[in-house]
C-alpha positions as CSV (number, residue, x, y, z in Angstrom):
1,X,0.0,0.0,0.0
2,X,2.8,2.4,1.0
3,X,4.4,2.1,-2.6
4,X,0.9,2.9,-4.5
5,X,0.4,5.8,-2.4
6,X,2.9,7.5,-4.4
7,X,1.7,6.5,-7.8
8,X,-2.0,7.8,-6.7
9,X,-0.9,11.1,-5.9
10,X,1.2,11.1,-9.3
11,X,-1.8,9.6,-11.2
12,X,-3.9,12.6,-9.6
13,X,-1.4,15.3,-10.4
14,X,-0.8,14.4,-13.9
15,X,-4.6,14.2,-15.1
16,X,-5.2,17.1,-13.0
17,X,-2.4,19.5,-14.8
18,X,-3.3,18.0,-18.1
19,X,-7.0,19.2,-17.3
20,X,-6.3,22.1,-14.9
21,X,-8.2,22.1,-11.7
22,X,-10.9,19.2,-11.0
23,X,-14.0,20.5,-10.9
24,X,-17.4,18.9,-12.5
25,X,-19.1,16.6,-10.3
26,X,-18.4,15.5,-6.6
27,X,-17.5,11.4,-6.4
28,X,-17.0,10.1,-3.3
29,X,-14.4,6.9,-3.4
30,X,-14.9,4.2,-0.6
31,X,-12.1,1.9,-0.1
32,X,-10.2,0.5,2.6
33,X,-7.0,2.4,2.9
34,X,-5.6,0.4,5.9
35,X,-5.9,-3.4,7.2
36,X,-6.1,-6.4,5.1
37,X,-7.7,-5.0,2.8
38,X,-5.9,-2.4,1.5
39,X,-4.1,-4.0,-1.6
40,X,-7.3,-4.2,-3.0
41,X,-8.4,-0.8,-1.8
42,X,-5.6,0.6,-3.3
43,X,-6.9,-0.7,-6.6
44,X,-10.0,0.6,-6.2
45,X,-8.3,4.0,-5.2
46,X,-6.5,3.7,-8.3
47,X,-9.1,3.3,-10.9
48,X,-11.6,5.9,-8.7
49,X,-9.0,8.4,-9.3
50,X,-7.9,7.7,-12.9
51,X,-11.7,8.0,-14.0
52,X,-12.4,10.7,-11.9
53,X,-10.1,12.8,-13.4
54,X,-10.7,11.9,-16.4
55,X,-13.6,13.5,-16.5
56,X,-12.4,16.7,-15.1
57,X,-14.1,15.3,-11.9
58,X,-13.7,16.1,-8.1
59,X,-12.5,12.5,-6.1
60,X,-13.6,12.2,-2.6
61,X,-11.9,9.0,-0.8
62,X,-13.5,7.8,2.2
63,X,-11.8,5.0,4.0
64,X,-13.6,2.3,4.3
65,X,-12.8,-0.2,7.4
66,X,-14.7,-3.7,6.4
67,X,-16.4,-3.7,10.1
68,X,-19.6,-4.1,11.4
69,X,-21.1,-1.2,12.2
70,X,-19.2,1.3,10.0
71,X,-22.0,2.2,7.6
72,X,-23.0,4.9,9.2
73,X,-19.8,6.7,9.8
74,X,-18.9,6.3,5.8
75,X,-22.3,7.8,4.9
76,X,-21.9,10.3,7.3
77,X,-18.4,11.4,5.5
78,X,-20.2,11.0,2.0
79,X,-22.9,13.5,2.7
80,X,-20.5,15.8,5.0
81,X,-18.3,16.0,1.3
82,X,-21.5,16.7,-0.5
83,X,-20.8,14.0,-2.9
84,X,-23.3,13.5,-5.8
85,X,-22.6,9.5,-6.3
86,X,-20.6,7.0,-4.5
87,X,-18.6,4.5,-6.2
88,X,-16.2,1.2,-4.8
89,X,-17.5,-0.5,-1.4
90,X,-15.4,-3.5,-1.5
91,X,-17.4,-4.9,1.9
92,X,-21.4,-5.6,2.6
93,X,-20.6,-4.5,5.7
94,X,-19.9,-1.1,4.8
95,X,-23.4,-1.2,2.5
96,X,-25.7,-2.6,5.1
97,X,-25.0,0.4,7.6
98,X,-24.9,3.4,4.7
99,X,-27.7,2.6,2.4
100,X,-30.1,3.6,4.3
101,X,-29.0,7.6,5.4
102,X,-27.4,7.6,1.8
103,X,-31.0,7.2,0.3
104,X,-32.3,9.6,2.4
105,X,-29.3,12.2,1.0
106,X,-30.2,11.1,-2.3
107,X,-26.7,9.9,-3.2
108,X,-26.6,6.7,-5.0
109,X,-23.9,3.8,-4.5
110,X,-22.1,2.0,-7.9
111,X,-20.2,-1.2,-6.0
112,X,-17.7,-2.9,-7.8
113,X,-17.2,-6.0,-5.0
114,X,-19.9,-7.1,-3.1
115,X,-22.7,-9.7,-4.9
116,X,-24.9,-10.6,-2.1
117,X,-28.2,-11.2,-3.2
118,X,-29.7,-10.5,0.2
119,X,-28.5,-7.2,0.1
120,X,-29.8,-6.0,-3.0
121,X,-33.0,-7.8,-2.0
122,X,-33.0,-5.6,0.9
123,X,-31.9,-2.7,-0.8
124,X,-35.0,-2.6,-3.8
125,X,-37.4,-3.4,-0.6
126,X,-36.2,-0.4,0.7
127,X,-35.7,1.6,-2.1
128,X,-32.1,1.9,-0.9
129,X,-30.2,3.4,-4.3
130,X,-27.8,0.3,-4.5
131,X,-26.4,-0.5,-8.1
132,X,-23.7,-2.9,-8.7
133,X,-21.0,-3.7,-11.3
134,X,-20.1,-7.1,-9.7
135,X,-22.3,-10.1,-10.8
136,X,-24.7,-11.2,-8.0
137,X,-23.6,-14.1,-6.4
138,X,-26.1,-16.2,-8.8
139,X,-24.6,-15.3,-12.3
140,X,-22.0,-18.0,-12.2
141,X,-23.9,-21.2,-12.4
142,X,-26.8,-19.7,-14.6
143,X,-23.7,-18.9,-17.0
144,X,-22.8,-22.3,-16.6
145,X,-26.4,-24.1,-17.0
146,X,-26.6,-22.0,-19.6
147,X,-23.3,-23.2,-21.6
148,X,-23.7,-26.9,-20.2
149,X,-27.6,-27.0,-22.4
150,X,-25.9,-25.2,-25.2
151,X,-22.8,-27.6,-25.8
152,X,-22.8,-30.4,-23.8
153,X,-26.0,-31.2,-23.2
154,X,-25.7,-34.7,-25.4
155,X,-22.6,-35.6,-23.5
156,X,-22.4,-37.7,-20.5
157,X,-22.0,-34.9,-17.7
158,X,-20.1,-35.4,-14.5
159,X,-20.6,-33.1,-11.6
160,X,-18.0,-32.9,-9.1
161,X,-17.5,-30.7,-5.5
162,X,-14.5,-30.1,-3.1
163,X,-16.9,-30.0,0.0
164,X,-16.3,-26.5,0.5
165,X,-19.5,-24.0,1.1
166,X,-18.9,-22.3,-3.2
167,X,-18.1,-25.3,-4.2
168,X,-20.7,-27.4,-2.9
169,X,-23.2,-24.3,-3.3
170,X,-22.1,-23.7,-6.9
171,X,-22.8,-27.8,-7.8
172,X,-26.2,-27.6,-6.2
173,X,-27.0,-24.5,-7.9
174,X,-26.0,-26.0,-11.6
175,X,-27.5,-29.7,-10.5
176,X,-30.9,-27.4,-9.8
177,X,-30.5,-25.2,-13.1
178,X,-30.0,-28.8,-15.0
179,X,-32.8,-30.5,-13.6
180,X,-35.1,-27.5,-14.4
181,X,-34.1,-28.4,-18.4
182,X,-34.5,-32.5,-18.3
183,X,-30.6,-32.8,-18.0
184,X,-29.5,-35.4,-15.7
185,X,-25.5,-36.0,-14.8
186,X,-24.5,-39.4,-14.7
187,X,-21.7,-38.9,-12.0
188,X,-22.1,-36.6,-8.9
189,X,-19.3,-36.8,-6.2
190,X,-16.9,-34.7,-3.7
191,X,-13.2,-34.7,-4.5
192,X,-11.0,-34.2,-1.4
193,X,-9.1,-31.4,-2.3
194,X,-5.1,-30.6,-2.2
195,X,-3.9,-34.2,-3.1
196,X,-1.0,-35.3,-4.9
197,X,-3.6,-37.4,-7.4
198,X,-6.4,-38.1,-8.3
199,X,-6.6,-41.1,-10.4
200,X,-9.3,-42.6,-7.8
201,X,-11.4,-39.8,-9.4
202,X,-10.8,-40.0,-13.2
203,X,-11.2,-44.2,-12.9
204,X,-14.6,-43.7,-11.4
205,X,-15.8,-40.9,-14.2
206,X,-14.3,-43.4,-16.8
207,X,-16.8,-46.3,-15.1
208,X,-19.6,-44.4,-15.3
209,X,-18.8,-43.1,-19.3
210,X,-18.7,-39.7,-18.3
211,X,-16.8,-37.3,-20.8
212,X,-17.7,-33.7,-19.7
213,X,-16.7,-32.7,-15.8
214,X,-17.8,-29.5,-14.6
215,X,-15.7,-29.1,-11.2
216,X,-16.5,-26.7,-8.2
217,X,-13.6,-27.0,-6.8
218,X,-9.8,-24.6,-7.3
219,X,-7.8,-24.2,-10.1
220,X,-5.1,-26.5,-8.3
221,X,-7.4,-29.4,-8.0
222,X,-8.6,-29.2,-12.1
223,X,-4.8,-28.9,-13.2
224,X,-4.5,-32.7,-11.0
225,X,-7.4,-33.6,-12.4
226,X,-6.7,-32.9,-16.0
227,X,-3.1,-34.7,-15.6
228,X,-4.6,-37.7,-14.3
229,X,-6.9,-38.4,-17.0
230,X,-4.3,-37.5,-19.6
231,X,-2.1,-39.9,-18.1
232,X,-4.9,-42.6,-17.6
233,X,-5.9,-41.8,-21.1
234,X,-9.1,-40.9,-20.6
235,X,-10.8,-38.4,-22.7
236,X,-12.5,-35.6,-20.4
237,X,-13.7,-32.1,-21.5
238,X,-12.8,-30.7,-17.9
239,X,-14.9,-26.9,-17.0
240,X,-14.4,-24.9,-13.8
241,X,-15.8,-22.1,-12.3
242,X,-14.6,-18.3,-11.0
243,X,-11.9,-20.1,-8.8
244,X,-10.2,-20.8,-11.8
245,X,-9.1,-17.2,-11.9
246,X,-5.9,-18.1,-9.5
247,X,-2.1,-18.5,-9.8
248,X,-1.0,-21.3,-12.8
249,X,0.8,-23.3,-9.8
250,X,2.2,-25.5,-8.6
251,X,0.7,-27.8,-11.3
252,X,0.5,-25.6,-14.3
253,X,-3.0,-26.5,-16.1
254,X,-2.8,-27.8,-19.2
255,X,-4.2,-26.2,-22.2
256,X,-7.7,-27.0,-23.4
257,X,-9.3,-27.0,-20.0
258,X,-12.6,-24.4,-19.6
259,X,-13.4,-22.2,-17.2
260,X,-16.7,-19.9,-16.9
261,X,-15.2,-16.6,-15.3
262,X,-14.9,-13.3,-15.8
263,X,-12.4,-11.8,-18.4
264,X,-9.2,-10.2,-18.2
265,X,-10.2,-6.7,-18.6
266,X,-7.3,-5.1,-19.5
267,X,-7.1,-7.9,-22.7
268,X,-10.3,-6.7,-23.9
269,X,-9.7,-4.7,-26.7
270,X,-12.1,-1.7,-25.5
271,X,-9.9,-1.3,-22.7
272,X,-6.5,-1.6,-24.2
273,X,-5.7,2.5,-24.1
274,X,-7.3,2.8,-20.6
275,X,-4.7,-0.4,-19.7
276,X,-1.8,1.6,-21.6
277,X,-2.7,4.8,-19.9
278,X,-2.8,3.4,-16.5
279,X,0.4,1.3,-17.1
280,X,1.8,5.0,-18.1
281,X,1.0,5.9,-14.7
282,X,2.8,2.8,-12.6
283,X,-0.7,1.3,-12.2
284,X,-1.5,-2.2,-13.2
285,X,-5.0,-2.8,-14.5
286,X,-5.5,-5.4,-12.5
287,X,-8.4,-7.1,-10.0
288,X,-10.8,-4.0,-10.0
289,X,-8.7,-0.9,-10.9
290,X,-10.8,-1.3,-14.6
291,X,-14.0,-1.9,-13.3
292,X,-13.6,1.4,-11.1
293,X,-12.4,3.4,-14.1
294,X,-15.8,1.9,-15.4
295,X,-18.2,3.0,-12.3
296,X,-16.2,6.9,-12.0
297,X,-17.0,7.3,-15.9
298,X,-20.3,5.7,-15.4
299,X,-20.9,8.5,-12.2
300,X,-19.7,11.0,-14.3
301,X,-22.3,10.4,-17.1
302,X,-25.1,9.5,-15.3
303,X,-25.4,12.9,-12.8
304,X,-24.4,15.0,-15.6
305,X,-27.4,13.3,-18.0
306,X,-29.4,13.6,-14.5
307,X,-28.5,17.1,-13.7
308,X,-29.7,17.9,-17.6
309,X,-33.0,16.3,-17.6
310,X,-33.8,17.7,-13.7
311,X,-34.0,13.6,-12.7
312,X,-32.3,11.8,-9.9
313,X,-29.4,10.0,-10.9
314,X,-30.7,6.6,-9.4
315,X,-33.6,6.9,-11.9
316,X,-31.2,8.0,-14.7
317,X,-28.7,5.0,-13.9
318,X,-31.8,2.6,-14.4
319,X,-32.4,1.5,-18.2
320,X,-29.5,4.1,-20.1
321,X,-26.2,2.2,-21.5
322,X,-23.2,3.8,-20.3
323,X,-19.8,3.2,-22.6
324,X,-16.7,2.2,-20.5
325,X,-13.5,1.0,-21.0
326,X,-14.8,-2.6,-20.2
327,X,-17.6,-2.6,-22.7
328,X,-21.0,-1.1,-22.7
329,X,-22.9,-1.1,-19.4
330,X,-26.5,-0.6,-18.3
331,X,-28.6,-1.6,-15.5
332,X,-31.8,-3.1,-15.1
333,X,-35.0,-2.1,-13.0
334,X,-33.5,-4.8,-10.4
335,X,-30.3,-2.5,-10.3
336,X,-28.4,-5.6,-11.6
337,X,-26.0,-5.6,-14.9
338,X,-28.1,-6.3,-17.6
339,X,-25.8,-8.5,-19.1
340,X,-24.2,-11.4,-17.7
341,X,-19.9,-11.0,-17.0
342,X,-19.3,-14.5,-17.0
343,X,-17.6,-16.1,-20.4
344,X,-16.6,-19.3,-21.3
345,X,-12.7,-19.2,-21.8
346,X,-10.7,-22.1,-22.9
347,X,-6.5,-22.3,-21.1
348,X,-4.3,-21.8,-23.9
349,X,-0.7,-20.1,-24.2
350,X,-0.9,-19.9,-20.9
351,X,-3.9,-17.8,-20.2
352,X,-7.8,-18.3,-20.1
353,X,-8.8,-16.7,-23.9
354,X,-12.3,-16.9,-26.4
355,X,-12.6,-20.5,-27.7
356,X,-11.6,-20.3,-31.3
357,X,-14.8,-20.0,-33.6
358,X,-15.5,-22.9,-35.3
359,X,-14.4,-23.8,-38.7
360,X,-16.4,-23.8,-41.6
C-alpha cells in the first residue's frame, strides 16, 4: 500500500495538470485504505481516481474499514463532502450500515465488489439506491447451466464438488438449473481437495462413461485432475468455475481446459488505451482498478445526464447504457448488470482466452 500511495498522488497530479483544476461533479471513493484489505483498496483507489479525473471530476476517498457497524460513519463522510454518487465499497458490511442515510441524502452507491443477493434484496425493498457492477452471487452457475444446455447437453456430464461451502453451493445450484431443463449427470461426487492425485477420481468418471466434468472446486485441484486423465488416457472435456481465476501453480494447467469466469479486462480490446494509460502511470489494470475506471466514468455520465434532464441520478442509472473502457454497461430495474460478465474461456498459451470459432 505504501508504494501505491505515491503512484496515486502522481496519477492525480498528472490528469489534473493536463485538465487544470478538477472541478465537474463531486465522487465520493470508498475503499479501505488500511488493514487487510488495503491491496485491493488501493486498486479501487487507483481506478476511482484515474476515472475521476478523467472526467475533469472532483474525487472524494473515504476510508472504508470492512467492520460491522461502520456504515453509518462512511455515509456520514459521504454527505458531509456533499458528494453526488458514490462509487467502490469492497465490503457488505460497509453497505448494510450506509444505504439507508445515503437514500435519504439522495446519493446513490455503484459497487464494484460485493454480490450478495440479500443485500440487493434488501436494498430494492427499501428503495435503498444500490447498483452494482459485480455479478450477483447467482450469475455464475446460470452462465454455466446455460453453456452446459448449449454444448454439452448430449454428453455424458459429470458433476464434481470439493466439500467447501462455493463449491458445494455452486454444484447444487447447476445440478438445480440442470434438472429445471431435463438434463441429468451421470456422476455426482466430492473430491478431497489438495492431493497429490487423483486417479481414484478419473477411474470412477471413466466407469460411469462420463466425458464432460464441470468441477466446483480450485484451479489447483482441475490442473490434478486434468493430468490424471491425460495420463490414464481418458478423454475428459474438464470446466471450472470463477476459482479458476488463480495463480497457474504449482501444477501448471494444461491447455484445453474451460473455465466460466470473468475476463481479463485489461485484454479486452475496449480497454487496451485505458490499460496503456494506466500502465503510463505505474498502475497495473488489474483485479478491479478497470471496473472502477468503469463506475467513476459511469458517475460521471449519469449525474451529468441527470442534472440535464432535472432527474435523480438513481432513476437516470436505471435502463441508459453507459460506454466504458470494459464494454458497454447498463442496468436493469433490479439494479443488476443487464448483461451477464461471465464467459466461457478455454487455457491456452498460458492464459484463459475466447474459444476459437468454429471452422467452416
Amino acid at each position: 500500500m505504501n508504494r501505491l500511495r505515491p503512484i496515486l498522488l502522481s496519477m492525480a497530479l498528472v490528469f489534473a495538470a493536463g485538465s487544470g483544476q478538477a472541478a465537474g461533479i463531486n465522487i465520493g471513493l470508498v475503499a479501505p485504505q488500511n488493514g487487510t484489505f488495503a491491496p485491493l483498496g488501493a486498486q479501487i483507489s487507483a481506478g476511482g481516481t484515474f476515472g475521476a479525473n478523467a472526467g475533469k471530476n472532483t474525487i472524494t476517498p473515504i476510508d472504508e474499514p470492512c467492520s460491522e457497524n461502520s456504515g453509518q460513519m462512511v455515509a456520514d463522510a459521504l454527505i458531509k463532502a456533499k458528494v453526488q454518487i458514490a462509487i467502490g465499497f469492497l465490503c457488505s458490511e460497509t453497505l448494510e450500515g450506509a444505504l439507508p442515510p445515503l437514500k435519504d441524502a439522495g446519493i446513490p452507491v455503484i459497487t464494484v465488489s460485493v454480490r450478495s443477493h440479500i443485500l440487493m434484496e434488501d436494498a430494492l425493498k427499501n428503495g435503498w439506491p444500490f447498483f452494482r457492477l459485480a455479478p450477483a452471487d447467482s450469475a455464475e452457475a446460470k452462465r454455466i447451466v446455460g453453456v452446459i444446455l448449449q454444448n454439452w447437453a448430449a454428453q455424458p456430464l459429470a458433476l464434481v464438488d470439493d466439500g467447501t461451502i462455493h463449491g458445494r453451493e455452486l454444484i447444487d445450484a447447476v445440478r438445480t438449473g440442470l434438472d429445471d431443463n431435463g438434463l441429468k449427470p451421470v456422476f455426482n461426487d466430492t473430491l478431497r481437495p489438495g492431493q497429490d492425485q487423483q486417479i481414484g477420481l478419473v477411474r470412477r468418471l471413466k466407469k460411469a462413461g462420463a466425458t464432460a466434468l464441470l468441477v466446483g472446486g480450485d484451479r489447483s485441484d482441475v490442473a490434478i485432475i486434468a493430468r490424471d486423465a491425460a495420463n490414464e488416457k481418458i478423454p475428459l472435456r474438464i470446466m471450472g468455475g470463477d476459482a479458476m481465476r488463480a495463480a497457474d501453480q504449482p501444477l501448471p494447467l494444461a491447455d484445453g481446459v474451460l473455465a466460466v469466469t470473468i475476463p481479463d479486462y485489461a485484454s479486452l480490446p475496449a480497454a487496451a488505451e485505458t490499460a496503456n494509460a494506466l500502465r503510463s502511470g505505474g498502475v497495473e489494470p488489474e483485479g478491479y482498478v478497470l471496473p472502477t475506471v468503469a463506475a467513476a466514468m459511469i458517475a460521471d455520465q449519469a449525474v451529468t445526464a441527470a442534472l440535464a434532464e432535472k432527474v435523480s441520478v438513481a432513476a437516470k442509472l436505471v435502463g441508459t447504457t453507459w460506454q466504458t473502457p470494459i464494454g458497454p454497461i447498463s442496468f436493469g430495474s433490479d439494479h443488476e448488470l443487464t448483461e451477464n460478465p461471465y464467459r466461457l474461456l478455454e487455457w491456452r498459451d498460458h492464459r484463459f482466452q475466447p474459444l476459437p470459432a468454429p471452422s467452416n
